[in-house]
PDB file of N, CA, C and O in Angstrom:
ATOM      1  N   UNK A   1     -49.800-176.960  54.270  1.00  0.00           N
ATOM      2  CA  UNK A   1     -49.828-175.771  53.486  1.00  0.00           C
ATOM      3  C   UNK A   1     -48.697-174.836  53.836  1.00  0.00           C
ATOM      4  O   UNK A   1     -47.679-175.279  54.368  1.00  0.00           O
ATOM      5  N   UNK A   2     -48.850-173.512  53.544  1.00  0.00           N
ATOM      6  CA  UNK A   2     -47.469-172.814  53.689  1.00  0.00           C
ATOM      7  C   UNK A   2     -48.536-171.595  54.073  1.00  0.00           C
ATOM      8  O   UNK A   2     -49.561-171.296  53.461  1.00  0.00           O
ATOM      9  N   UNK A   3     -47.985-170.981  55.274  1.00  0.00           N
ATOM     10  CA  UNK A   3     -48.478-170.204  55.709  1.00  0.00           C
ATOM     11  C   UNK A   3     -49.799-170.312  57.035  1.00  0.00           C
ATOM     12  O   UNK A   3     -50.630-169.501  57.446  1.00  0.00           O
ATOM     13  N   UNK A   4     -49.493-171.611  57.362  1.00  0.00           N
ATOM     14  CA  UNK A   4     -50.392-172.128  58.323  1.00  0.00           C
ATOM     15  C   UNK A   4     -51.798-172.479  58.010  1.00  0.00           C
ATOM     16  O   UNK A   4     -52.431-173.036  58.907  1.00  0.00           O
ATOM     17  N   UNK A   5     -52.617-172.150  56.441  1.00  0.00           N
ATOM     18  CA  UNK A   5     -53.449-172.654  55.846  1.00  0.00           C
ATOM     19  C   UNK A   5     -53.336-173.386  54.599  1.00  0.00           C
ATOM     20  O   UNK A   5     -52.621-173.131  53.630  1.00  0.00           O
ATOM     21  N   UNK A   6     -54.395-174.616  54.829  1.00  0.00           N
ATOM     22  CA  UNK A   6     -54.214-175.758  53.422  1.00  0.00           C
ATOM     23  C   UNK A   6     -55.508-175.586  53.035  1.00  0.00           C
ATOM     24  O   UNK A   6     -56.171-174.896  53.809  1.00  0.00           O
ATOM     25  N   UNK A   7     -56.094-176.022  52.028  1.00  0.00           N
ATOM     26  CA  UNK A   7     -57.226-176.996  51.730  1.00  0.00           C
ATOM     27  C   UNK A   7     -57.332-178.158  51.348  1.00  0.00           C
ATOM     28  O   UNK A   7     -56.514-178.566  50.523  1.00  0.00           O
ATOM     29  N   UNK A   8     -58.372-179.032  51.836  1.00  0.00           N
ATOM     30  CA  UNK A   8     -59.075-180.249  51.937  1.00  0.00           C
ATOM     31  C   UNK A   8     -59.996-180.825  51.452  1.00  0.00           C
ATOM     32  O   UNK A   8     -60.968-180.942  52.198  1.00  0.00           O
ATOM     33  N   UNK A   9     -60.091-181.304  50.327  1.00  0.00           N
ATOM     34  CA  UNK A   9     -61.829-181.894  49.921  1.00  0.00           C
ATOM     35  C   UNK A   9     -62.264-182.717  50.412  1.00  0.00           C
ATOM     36  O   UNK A   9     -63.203-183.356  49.937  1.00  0.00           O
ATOM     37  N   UNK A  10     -61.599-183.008  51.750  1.00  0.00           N
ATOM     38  CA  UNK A  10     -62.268-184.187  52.749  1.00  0.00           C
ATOM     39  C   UNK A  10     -62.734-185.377  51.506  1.00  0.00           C
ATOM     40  O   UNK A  10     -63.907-185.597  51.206  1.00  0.00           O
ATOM     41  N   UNK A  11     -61.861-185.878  51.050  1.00  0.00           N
ATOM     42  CA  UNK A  11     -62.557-186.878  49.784  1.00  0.00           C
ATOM     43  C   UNK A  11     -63.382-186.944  48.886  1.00  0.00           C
ATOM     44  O   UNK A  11     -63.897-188.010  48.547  1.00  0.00           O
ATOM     45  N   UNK A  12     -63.534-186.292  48.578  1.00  0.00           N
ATOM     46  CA  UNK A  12     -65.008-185.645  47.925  1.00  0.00           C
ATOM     47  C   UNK A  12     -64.704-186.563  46.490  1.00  0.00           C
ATOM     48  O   UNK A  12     -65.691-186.830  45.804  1.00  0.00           O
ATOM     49  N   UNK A  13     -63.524-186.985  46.089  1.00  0.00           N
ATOM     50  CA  UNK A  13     -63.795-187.821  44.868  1.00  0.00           C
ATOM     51  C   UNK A  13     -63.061-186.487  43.658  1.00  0.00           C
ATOM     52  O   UNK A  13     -63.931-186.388  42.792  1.00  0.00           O
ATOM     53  N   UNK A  14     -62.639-186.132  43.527  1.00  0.00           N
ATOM     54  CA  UNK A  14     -62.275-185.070  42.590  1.00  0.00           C
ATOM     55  C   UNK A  14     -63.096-184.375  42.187  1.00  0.00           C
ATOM     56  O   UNK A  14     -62.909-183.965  41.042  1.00  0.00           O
ATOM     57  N   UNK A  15     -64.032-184.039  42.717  1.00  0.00           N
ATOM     58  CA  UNK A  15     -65.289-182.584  42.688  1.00  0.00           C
ATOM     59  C   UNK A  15     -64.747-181.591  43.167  1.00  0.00           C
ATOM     60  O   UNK A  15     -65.165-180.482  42.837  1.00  0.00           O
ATOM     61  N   UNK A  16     -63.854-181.698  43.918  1.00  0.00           N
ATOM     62  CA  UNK A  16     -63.517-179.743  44.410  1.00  0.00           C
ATOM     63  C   UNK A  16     -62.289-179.489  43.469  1.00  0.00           C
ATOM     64  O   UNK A  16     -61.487-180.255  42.934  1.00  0.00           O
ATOM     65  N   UNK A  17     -62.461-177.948  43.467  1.00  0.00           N
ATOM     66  CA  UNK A  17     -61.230-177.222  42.704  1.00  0.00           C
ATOM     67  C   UNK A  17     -61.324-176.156  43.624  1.00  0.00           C
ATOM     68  O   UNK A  17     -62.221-175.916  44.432  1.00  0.00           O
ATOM     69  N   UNK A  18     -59.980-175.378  43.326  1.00  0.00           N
ATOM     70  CA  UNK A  18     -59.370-174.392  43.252  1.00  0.00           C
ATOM     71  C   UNK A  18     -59.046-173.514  42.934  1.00  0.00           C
ATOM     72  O   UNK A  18     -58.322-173.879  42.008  1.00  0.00           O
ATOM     73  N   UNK A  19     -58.961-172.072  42.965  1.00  0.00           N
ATOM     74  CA  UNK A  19     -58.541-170.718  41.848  1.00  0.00           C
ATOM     75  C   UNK A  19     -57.857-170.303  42.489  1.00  0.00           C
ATOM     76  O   UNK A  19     -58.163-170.059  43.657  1.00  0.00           O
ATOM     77  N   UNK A  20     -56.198-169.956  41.810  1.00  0.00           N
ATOM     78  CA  UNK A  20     -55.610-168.933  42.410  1.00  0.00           C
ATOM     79  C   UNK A  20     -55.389-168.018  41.298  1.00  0.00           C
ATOM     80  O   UNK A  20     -55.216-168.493  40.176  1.00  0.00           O
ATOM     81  N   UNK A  21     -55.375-166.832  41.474  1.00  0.00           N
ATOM     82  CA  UNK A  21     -54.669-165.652  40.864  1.00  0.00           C
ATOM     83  C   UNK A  21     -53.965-164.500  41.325  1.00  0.00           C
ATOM     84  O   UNK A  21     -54.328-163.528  41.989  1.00  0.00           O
ATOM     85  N   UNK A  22     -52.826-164.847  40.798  1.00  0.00           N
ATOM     86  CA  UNK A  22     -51.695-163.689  41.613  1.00  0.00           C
ATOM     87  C   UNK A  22     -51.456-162.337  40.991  1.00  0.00           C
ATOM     88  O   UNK A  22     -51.390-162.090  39.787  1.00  0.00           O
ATOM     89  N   UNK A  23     -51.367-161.707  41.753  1.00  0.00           N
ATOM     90  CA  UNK A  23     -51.402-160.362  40.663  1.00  0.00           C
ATOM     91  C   UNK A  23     -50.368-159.679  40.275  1.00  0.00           C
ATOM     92  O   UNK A  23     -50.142-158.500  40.545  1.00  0.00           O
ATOM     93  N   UNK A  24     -49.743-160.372  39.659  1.00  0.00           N
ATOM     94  CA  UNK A  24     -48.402-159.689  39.258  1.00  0.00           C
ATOM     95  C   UNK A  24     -48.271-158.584  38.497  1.00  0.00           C
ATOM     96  O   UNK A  24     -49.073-158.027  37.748  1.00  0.00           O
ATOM     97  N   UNK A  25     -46.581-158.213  38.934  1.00  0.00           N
ATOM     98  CA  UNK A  25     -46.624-156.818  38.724  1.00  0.00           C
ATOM     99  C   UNK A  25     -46.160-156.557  37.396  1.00  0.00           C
ATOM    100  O   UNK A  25     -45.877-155.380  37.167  1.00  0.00           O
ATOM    101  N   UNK A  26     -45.983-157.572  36.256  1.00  0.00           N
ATOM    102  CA  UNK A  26     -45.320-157.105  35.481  1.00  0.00           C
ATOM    103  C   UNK A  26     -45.311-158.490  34.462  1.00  0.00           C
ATOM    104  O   UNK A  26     -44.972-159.581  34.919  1.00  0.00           O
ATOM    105  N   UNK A  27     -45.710-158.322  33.076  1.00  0.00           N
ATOM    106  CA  UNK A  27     -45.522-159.446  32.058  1.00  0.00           C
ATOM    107  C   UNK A  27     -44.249-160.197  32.059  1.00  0.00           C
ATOM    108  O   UNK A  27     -43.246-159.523  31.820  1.00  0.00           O
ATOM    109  N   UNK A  28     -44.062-161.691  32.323  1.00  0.00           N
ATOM    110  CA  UNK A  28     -42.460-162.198  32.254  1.00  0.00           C
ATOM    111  C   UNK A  28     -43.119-163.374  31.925  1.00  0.00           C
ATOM    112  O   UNK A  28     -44.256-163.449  31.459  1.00  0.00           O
ATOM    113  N   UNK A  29     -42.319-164.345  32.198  1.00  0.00           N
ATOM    114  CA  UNK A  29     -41.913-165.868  32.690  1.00  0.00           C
ATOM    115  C   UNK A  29     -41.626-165.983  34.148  1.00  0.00           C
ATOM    116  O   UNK A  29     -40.625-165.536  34.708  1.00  0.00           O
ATOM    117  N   UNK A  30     -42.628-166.640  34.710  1.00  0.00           N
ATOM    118  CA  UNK A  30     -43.024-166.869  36.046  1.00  0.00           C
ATOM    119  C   UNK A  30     -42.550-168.250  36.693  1.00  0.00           C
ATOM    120  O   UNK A  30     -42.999-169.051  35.874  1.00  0.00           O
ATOM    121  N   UNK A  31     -42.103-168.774  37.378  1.00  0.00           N
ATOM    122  CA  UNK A  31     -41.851-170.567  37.722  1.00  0.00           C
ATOM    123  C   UNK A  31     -43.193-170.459  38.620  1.00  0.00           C
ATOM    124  O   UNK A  31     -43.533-169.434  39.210  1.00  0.00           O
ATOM    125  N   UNK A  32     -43.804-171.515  38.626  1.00  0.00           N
ATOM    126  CA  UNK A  32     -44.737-171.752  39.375  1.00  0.00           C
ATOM    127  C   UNK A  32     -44.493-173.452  40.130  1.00  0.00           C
ATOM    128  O   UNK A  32     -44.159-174.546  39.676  1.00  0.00           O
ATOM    129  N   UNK A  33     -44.889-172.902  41.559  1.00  0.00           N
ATOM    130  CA  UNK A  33     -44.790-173.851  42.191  1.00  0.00           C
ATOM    131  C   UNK A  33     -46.281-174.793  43.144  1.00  0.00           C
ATOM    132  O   UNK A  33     -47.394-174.269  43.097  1.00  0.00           O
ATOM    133  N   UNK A  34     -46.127-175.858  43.763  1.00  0.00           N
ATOM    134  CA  UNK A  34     -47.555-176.264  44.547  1.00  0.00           C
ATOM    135  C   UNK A  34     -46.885-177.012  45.752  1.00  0.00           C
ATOM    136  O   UNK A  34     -45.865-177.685  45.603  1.00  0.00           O
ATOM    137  N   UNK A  35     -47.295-176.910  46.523  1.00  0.00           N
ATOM    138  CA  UNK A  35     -47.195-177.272  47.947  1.00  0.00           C
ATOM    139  C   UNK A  35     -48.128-178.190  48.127  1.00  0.00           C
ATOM    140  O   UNK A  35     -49.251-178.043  47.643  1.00  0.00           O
ATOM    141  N   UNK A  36     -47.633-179.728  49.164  1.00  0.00           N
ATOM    142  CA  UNK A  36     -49.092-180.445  48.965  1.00  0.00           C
ATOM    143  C   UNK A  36     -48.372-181.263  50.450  1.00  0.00           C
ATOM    144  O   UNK A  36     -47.211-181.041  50.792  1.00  0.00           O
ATOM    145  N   UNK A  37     -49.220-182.130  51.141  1.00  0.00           N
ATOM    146  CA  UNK A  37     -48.509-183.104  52.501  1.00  0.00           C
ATOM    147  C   UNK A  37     -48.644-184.217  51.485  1.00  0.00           C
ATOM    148  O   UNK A  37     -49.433-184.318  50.546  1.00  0.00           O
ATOM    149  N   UNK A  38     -47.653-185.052  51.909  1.00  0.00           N
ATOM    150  CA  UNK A  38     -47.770-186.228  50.980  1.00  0.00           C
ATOM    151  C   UNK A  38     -48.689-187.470  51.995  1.00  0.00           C
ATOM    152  O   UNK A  38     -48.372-187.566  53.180  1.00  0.00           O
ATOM    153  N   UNK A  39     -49.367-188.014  51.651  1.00  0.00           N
ATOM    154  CA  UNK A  39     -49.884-189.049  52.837  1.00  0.00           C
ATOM    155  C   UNK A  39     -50.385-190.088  51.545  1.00  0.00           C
ATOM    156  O   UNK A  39     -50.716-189.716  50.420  1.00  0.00           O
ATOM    157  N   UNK A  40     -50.324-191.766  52.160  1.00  0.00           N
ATOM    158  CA  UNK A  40     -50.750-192.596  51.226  1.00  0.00           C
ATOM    159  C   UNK A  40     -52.555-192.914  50.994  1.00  0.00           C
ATOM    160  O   UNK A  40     -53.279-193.763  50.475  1.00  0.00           O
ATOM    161  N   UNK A  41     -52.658-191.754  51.675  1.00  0.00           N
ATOM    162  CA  UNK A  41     -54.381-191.387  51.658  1.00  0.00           C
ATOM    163  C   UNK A  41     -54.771-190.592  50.317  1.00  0.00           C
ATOM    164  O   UNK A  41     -55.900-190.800  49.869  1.00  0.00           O
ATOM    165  N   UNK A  42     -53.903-189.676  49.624  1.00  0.00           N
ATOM    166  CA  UNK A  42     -54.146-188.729  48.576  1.00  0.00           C
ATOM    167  C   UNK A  42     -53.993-189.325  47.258  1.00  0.00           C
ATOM    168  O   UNK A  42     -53.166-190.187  46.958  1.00  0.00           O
ATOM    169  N   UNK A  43     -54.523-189.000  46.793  1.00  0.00           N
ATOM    170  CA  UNK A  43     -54.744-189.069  45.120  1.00  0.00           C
ATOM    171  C   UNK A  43     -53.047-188.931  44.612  1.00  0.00           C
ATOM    172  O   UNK A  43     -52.153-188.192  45.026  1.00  0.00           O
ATOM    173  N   UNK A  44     -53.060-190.096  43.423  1.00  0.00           N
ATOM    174  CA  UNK A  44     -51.837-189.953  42.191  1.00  0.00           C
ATOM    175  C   UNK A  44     -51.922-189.805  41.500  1.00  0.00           C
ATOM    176  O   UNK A  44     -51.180-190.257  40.628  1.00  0.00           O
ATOM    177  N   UNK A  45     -53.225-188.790  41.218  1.00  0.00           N
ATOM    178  CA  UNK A  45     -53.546-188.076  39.727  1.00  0.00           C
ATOM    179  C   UNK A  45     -53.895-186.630  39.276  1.00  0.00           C
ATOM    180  O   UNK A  45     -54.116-186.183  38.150  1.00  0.00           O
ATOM    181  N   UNK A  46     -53.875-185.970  40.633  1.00  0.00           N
ATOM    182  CA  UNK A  46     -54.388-184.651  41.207  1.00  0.00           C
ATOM    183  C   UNK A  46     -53.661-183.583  39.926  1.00  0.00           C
ATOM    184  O   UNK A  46     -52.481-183.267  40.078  1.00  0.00           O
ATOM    185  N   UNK A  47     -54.624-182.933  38.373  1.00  0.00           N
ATOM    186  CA  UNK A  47     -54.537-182.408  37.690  1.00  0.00           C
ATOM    187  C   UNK A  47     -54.189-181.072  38.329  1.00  0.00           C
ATOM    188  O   UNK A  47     -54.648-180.676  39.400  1.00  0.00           O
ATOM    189  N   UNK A  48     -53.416-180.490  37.632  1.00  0.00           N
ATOM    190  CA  UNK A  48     -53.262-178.684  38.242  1.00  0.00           C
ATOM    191  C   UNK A  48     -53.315-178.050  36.848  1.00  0.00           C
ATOM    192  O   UNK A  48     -52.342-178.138  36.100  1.00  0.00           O
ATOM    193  N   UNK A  49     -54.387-177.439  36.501  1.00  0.00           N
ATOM    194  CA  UNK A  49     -54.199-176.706  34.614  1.00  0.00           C
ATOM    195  C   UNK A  49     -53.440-174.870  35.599  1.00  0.00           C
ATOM    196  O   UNK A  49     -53.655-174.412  36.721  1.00  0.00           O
ATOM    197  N   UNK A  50     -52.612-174.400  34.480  1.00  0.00           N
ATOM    198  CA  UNK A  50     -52.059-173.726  34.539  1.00  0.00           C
ATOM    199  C   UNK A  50     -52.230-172.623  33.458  1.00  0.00           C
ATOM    200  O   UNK A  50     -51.590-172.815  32.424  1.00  0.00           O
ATOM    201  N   UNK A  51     -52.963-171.538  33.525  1.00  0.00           N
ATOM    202  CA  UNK A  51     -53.522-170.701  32.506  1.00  0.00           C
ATOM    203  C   UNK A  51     -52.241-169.606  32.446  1.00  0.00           C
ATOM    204  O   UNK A  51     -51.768-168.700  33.133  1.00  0.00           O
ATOM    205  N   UNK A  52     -52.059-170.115  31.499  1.00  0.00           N
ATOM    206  CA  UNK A  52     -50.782-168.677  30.790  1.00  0.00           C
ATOM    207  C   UNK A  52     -50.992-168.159  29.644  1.00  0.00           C
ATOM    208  O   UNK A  52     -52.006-168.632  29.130  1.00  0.00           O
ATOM    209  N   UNK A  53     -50.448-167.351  28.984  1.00  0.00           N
ATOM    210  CA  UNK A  53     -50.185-166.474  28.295  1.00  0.00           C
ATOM    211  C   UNK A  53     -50.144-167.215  27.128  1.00  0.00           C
ATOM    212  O   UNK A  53     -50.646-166.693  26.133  1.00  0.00           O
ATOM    213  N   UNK A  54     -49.518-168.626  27.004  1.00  0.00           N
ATOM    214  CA  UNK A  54     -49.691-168.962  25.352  1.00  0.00           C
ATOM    215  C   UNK A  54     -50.822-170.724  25.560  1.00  0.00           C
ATOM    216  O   UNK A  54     -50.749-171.790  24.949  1.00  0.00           O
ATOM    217  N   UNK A  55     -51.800-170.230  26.763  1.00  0.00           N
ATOM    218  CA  UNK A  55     -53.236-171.487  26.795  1.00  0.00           C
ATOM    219  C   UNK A  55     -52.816-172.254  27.735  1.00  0.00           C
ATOM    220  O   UNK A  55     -51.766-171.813  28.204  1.00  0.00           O
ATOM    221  N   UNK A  56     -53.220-173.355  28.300  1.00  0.00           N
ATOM    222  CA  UNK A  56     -53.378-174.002  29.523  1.00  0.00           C
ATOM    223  C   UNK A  56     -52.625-174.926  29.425  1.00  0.00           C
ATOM    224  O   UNK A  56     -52.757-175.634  28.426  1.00  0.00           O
ATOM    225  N   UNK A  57     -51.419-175.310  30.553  1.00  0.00           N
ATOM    226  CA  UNK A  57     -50.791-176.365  30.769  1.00  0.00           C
ATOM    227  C   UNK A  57     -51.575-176.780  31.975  1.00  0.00           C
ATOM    228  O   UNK A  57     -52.074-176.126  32.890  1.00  0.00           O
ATOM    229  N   UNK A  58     -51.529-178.327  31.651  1.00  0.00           N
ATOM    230  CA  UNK A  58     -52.159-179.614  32.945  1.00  0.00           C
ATOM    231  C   UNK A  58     -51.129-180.081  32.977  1.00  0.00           C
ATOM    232  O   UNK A  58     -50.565-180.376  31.923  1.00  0.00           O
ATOM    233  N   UNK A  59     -50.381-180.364  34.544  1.00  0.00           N
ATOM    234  CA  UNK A  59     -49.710-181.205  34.830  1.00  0.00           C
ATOM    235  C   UNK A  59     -50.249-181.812  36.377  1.00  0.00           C
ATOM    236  O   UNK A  59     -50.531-181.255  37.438  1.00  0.00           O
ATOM    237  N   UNK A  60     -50.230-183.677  35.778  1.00  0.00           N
ATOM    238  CA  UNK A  60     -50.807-184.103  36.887  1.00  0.00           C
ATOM    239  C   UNK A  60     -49.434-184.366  38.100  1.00  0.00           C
ATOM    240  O   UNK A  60     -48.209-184.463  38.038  1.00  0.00           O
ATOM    241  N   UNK A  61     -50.357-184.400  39.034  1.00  0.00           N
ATOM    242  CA  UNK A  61     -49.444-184.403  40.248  1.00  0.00           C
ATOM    243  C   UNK A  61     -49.814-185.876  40.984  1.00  0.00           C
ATOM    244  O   UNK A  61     -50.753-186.626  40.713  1.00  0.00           O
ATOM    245  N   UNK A  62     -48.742-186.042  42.026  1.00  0.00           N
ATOM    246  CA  UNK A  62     -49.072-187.788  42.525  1.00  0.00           C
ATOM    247  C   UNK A  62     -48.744-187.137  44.051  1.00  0.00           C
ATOM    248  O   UNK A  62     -47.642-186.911  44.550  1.00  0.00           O
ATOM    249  N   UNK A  63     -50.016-186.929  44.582  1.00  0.00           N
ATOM    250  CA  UNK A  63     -49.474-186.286  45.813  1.00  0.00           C
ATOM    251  C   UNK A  63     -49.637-187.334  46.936  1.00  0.00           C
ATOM    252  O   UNK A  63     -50.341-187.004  47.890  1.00  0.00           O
ATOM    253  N   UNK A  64     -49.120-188.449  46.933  1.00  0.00           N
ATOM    254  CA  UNK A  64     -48.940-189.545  47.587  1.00  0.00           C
ATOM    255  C   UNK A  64     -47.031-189.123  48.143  1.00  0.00           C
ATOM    256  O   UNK A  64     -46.495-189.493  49.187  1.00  0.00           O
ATOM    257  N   UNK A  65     -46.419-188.287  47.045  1.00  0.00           N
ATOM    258  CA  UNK A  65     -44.861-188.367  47.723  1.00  0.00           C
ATOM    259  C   UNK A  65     -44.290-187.249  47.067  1.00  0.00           C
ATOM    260  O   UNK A  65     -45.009-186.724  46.217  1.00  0.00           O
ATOM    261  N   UNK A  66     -42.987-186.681  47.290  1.00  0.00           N
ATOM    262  CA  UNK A  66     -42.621-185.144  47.005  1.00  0.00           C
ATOM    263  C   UNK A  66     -43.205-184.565  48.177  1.00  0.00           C
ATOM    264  O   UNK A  66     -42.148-184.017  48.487  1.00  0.00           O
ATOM    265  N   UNK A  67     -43.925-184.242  49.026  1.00  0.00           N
ATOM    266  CA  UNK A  67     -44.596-183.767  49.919  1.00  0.00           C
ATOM    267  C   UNK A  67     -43.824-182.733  50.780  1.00  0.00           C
ATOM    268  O   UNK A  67     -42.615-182.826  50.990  1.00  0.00           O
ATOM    269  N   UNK A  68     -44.572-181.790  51.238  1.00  0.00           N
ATOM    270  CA  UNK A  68     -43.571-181.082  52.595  1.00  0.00           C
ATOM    271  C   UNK A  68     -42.491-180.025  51.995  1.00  0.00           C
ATOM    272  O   UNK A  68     -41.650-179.450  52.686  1.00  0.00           O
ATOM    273  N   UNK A  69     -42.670-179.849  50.459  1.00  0.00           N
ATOM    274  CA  UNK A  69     -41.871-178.781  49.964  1.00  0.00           C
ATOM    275  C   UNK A  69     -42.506-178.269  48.677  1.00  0.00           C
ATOM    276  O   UNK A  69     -43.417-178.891  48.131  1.00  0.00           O
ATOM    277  N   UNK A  70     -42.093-177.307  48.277  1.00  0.00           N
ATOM    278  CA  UNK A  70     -42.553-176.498  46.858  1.00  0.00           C
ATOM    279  C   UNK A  70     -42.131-177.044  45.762  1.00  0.00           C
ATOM    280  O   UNK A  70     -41.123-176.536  45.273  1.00  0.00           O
ATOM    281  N   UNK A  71     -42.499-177.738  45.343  1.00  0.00           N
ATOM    282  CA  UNK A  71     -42.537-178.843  44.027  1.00  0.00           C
ATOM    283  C   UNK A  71     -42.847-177.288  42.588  1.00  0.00           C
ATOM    284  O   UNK A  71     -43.654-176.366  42.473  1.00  0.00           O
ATOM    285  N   UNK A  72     -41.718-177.787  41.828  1.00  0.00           N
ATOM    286  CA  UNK A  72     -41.564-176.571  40.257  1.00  0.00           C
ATOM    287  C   UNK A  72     -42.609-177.891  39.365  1.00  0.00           C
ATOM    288  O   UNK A  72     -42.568-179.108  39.189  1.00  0.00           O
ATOM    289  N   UNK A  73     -43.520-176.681  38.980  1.00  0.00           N
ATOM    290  CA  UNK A  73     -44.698-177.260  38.299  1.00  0.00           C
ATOM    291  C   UNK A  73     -43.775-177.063  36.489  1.00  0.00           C
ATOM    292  O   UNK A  73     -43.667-177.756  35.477  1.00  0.00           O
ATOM    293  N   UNK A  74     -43.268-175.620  36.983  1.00  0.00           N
ATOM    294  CA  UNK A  74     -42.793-175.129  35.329  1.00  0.00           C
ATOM    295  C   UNK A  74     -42.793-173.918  35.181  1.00  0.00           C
ATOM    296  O   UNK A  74     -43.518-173.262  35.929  1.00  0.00           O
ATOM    297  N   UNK A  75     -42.105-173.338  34.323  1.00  0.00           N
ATOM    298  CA  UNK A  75     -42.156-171.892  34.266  1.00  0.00           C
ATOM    299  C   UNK A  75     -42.835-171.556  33.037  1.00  0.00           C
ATOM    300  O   UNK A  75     -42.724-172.238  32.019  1.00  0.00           O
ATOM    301  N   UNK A  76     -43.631-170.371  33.133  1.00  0.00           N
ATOM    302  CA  UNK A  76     -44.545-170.066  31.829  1.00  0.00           C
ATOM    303  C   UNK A  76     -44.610-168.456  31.654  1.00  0.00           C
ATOM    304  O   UNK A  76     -44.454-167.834  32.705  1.00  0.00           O
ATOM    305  N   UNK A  77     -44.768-167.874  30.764  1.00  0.00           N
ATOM    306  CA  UNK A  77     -45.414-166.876  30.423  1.00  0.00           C
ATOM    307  C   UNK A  77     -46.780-166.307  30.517  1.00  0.00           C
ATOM    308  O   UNK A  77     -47.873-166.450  29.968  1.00  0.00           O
ATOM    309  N   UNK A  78     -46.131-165.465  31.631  1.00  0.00           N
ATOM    310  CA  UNK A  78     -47.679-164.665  31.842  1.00  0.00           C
ATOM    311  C   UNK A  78     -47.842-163.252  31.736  1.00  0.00           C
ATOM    312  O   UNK A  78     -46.742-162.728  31.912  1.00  0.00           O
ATOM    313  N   UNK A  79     -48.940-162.208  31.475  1.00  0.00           N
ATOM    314  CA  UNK A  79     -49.699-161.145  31.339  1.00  0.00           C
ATOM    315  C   UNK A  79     -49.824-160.603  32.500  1.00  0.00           C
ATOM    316  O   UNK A  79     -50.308-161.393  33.310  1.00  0.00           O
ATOM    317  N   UNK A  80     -49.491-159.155  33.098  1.00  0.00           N
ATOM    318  CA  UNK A  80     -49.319-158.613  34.452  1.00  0.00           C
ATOM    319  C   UNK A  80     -50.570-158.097  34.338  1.00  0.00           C
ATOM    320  O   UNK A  80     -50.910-157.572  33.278  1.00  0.00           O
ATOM    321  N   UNK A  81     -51.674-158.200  35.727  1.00  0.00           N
ATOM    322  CA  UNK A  81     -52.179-157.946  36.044  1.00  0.00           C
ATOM    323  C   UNK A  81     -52.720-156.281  35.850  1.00  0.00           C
ATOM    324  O   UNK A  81     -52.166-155.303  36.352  1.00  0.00           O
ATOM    325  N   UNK A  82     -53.968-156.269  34.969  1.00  0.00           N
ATOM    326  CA  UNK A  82     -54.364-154.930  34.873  1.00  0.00           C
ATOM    327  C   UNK A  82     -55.328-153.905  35.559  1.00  0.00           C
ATOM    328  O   UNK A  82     -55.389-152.746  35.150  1.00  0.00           O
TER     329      UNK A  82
END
């Protein structure tokens, strides 16, 4: 992870999720990025939906490799935090 904390679904099978929301300061076009360890233990299908401003992008991820850096999911349009 970045910042000395990750999370783990200890295998759980794709039952756990995630929420982040950032609170930005101001309506733009944002790049969004994901951080992941790559190990040949992890999933090559790991969905990330991405809620913006013009409806939800899914892009799946193969977090088997890329690992160990901030991977660009995409840049989107988003609504500043009210």
């Amino acid at each position: 992870g970045y910042g000395g904390s990750f999370l783990y679904d200890n295998g759980a099978g794709g039952s756990s999720s995630v929420r982040f929301r950032p609170d930005l300061p101001a309506s733009g076009s944002y790049a969004v990025y994901a951080w992941w360890y790559a190990h040949s233990s992890r999933a090559t299908n790991v969905p990330i939906d991405i809620n913006h401003a013009g409806g939800t992008a899914t892009v799946t991820m193969n977090q088997q490799i890329n690992g160990g850096q901030w991977y660009l999911l995409g840049t989107y349009s988003f609504t500043a935090a009210r």
